[in-house]
N, C-alpha and C positions, 0 to 999 in steps of 0.2 A: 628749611623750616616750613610746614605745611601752615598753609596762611585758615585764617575763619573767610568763612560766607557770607556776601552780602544779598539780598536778592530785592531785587527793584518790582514793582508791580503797577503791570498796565490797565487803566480802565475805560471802558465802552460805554457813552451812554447810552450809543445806540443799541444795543446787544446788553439790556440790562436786565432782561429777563435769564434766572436760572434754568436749562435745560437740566431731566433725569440722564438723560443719554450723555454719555463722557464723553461722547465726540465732537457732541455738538456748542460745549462750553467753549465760548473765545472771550467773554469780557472782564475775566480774571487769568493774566500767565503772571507769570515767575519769568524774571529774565534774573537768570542765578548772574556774580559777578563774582571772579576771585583773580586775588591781588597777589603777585609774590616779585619784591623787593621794586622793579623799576616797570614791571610788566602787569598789563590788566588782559582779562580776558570774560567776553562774554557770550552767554548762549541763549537761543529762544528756541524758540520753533513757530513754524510758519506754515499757514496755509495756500499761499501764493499759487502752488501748483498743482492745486486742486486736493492736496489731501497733505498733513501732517507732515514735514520737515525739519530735522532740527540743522538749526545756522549758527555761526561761529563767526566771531571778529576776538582781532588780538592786537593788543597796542605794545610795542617794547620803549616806549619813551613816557610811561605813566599818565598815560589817557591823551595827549596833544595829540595827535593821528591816531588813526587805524588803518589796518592794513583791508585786501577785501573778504566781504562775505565767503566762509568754506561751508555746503551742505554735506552736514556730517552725515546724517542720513543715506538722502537719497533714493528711499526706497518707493518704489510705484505698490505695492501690493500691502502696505499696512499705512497703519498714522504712528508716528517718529513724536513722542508727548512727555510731557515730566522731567524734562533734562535737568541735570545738577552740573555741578562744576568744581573742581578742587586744583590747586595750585601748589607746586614745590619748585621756586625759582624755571627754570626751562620747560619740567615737566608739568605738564596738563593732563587733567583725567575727566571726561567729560561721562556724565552716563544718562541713556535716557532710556523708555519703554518704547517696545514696537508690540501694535496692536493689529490687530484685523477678529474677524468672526472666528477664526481657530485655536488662534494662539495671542501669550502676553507674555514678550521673553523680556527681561532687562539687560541692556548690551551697554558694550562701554569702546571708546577709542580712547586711543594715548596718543600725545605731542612729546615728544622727548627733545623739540628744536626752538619750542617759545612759538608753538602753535603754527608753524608754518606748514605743518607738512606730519599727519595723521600716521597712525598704524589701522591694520585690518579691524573691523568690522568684529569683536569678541561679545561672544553669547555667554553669558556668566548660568544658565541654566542646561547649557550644553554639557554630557558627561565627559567625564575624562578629564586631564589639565589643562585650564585652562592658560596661556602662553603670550606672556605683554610682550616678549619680544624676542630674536629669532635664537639668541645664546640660551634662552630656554630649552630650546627648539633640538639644537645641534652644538655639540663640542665645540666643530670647526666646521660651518658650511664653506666649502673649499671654489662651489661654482658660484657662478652666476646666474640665480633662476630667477623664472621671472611667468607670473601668469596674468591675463588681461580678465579684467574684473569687467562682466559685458553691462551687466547694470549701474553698476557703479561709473561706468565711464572713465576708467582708469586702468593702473596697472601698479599691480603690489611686486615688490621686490623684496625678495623673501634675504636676500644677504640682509642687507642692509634696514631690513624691516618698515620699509616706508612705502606710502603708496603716491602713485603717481600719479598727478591729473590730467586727462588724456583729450580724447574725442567722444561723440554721442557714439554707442554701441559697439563697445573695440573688442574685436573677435581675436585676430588671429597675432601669433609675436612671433620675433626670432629675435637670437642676440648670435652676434661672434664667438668662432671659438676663445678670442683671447676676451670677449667679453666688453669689447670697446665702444662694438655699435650694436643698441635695438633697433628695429622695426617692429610698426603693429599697423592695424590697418583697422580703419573707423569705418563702417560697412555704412554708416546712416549717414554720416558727413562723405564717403566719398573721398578719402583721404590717408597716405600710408604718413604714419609719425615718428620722424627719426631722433634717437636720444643718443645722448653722449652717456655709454656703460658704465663710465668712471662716476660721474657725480649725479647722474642722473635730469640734467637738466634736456629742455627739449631743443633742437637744432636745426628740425624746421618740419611744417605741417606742409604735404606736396599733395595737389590734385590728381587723380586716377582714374579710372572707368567708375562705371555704376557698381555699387554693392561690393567692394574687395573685400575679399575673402585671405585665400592663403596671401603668406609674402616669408619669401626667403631672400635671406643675403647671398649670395654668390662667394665659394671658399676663399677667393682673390681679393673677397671685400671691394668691387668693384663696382657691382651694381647689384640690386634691390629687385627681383621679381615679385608683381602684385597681381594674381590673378581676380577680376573681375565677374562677377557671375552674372548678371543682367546685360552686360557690354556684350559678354561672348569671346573677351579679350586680356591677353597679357601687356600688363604697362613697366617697361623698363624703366629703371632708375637708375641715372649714374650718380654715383657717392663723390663723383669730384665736383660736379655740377648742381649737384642738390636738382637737379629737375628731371621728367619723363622725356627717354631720349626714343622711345620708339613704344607703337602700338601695336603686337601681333593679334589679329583676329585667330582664333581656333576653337569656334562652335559654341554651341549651348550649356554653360552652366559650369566654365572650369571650376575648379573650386580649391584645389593644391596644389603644392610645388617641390621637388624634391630634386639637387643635382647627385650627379654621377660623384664620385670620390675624388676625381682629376677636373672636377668642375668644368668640361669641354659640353655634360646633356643639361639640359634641364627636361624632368619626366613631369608630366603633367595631370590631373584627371579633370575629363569631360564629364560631368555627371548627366550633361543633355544626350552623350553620345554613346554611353557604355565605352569608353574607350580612354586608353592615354596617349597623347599629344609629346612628340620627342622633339625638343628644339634644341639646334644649335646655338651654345650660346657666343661664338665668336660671329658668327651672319648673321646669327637673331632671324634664323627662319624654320622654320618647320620641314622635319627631315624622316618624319615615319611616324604610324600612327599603330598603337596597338588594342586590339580588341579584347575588352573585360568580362566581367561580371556586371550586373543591374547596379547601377548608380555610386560608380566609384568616387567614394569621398575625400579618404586621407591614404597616403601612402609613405612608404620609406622603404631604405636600400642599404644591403651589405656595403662593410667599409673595403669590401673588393669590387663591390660594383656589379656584383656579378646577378646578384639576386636581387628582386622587386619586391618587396610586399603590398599590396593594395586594398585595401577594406572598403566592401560593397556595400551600401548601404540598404536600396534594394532589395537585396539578394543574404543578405548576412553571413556572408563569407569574406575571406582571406584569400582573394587569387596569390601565387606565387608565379613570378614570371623569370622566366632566364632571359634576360638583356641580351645574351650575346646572339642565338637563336630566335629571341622573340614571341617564343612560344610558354603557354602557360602548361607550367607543371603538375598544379593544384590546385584545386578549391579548397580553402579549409571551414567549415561552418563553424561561428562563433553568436555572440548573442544579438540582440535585435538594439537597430537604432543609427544614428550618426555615429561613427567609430575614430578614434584617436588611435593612434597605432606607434609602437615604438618599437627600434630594430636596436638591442643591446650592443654596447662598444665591441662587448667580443664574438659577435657572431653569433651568439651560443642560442637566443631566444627575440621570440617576437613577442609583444605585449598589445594586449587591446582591449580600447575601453568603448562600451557601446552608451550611448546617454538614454538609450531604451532600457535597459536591463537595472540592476545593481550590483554588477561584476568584472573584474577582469581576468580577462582569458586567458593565459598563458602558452605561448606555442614550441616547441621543438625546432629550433631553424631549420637543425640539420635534419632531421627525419622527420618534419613539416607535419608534426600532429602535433594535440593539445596534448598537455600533462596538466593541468590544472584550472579549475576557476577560483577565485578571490573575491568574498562577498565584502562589498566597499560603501553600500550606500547606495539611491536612487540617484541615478542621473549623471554618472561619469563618462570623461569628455577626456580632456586635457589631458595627454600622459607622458612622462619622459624620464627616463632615468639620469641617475650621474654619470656623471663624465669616466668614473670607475667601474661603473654596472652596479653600484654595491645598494643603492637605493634608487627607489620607483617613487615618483609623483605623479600622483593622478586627482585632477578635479573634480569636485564632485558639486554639479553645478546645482543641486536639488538644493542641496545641506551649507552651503557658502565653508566650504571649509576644503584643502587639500589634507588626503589620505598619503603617510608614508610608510612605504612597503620595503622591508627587508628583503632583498632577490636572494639570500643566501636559505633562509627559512620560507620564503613567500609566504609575509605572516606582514598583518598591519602592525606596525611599534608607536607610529605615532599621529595624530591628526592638528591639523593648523587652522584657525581659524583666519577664516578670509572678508574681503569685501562682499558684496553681492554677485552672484552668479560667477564665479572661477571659471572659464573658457577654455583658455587655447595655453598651455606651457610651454616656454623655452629653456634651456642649460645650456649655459656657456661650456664645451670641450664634446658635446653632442650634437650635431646638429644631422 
């Protein structure tokens, strides 16, 4: 049963003067309150961090505790004002306004657990359908995806439709093929965060070089690569040990990570060196260095191993390298920006997403030219397909929402709204 509204109201006497300006009103909120059956829950907003907040507390034992403060919000770039509140036993629907000088969208988040643990960030003025949760979404999402929300400070897990509370600035993720372990790495904390796949809780926050960037799991699930971009270094992780069992120095500005299929290389990119960085990963020492294109960013590789793809950032092209020779085959020109890149399960294409442009490329593996662009949105990042080929996720960190692409029509079918700024995607049977 959906419960009524109470709403409590705070006053100032300091702040007893009426301002025209809506921003500037603080001695009249609304702290909305709604009750369903043993559970209270309430929302304000707050000014604490220098601009509009909306905050959340939840009691499941009918107001005797509360659990802590969640900033539903979160956002640096508007004021978060107006929050409501509605209740049906477990499920929570909170909605507020975000403002700034350009826009005034009304957005909402859903609890479906008695408030402990949010859905994405929904723009109710955004076209298309609007989607509370992921069976909306999909029949049967069959993997395990997962993208790191950079502003938000988290990470949405789109199976399971929940987001996760992370570190300050989490750029980069990976998960298991079986989907068991995350990795994501807090670039502003300094920090790779490892999660248990299945339930999603966290299992422990480990120390790493300055600024980590990429981080992959190793196919043996054994250890955890975090490249560093300020260090100049790669920080091993072992998964048995939960701690950093070794620091390779390998120049200015790594930035990704990508193994060989028999998980014996890890291939590297220097964005300080124009180059990639080969390390062995049984000596964990650097075994050959290859020369690129202008500021190689993200990379990936045939499930033979055979073939490298690497996107210059620089240079905005697609080198193509043969691993076995060493030697690059092609430059492919694609569009402008930091690029995302994904090499299809079956060989067949390569995908890239420029956060310069609003497009993604599509490439020919096998005869290593473009067949297509795909107009997505400003600001696409994040890309990866399923673990079948049969669908493309791509982030669109402009528009807080992931884009899904049909690889059979390369046509958009569907869009997801997300947290703040969509990053870096993982899929569980891809990696």
């Amino acid at each position: 049963m959906l419960t009524s509204i109470t709403s409590i109201f705070l006053y100032s006497e300091a702040n007893a003067q009426l301002f025209s300006d809506r921003r500037h009103i603080n001695l009249v909120q609304d702290v909305p309150i709604a009750i369903a059956e043993d559970n209270v829950y309430v929302a304000w907003w707050s000014n604490k961090s220098g601009n509009n907040e909306v905050m959340f507390r939840a009691s499941n034992d009918n107001g005797t505790t509360f659990g802590e403060k969640i900033n539903l919000s979160n956002t640096t770039d508007s004021e978060s004002e107006d929050v409501e509140i509605q209740a049906s036993r477990n499920s929570v629907y909170v909605t507020w306004w975000e403002r700034n000088q350009t826009t005034n969208d009304p957005v909402m988040r859903i609890s479906t657990d008695g408030g402990k643990t949010f859905g994405p960030l929904l723009k109710a003025s955004m076209n298309g359908t609007i989607f509370s949760s992921i069976e909306d979404n999909f029949d049967n999402l069959a993997d395990n995806v997962y993208t790191t929300q950079r502003k938000d400070n988290s990470i949405f897990d789109l199976q399971q439709n929940v987001t996760m509370s992370a570190g300050n600035e989490m750029t980069y993720v990976d998960v298991t093929n079986d989907g068991s372990i995350v990795a994501s790495t807090s670039s502003s904390d300094n920090e790779t965060l490892i999660f248990n796949g299945t339930n999603g809780e966290l299992i422990k926050k480990i120390k790493v070089g300055d600024t980590p960037k990429g981080v992959k799991i190793t196919p043996d699930k054994k250890y955890i690569f975090v490249a560093n971009e300020l260090s100049g270094s790669v920080s091993i992780i072992s998964l048995k040990d939960l701690k950093v069992i070794k620091e390779i120095e390998v120049g200015p500005i790594p930035h990704n990570i990508v193994f060989s299929p028999d998980g014996k290389k890890a291939y590297l990119t220097i964005q300080g060196g124009d180059k990639i960085i080969v390390i062995d990963t049984t000596s964990f020492e650097k075994i050959n260095e290859l020369p690129v294109s202008k500021g190689p960013h993200n990379l990936d590789i045939t499930s033979d191993g055979k073939l490298l793809f690497v996107s210059n950032a620089a240079s905005s092209d697609v080198a193509v390298i043969n691993t076995t020779s060493n030697q690059i085959l092609k430059k492919i020109p694609v569009s402008m920006g930091h690029h995302g890149i994904d090499v299809s399960p079956d060989d067949k294409r390569v995908y890239v997403a420029g956060i310069g442009s609003n497009r993604v490329n599509v490439i020919d593996a096998e005869k290593q030219e473009p067949i297509k662009d795909i107009i997505v949105g400003k600001g696409p990042h994040g890309i990866r397909t399923s673990s079948d080929g049969k669908t493309l996720f791509v982030d669109i960190t402009n528009a807080n929402k992931i884009i899904v692409i049909d690889t059979d029509e390369l046509k958009v079918t569907k869009q997801i709204p997300t947290g703040n700024m969509p990053f870096w995607l993982a899929v569980s049977g891809n990696n």
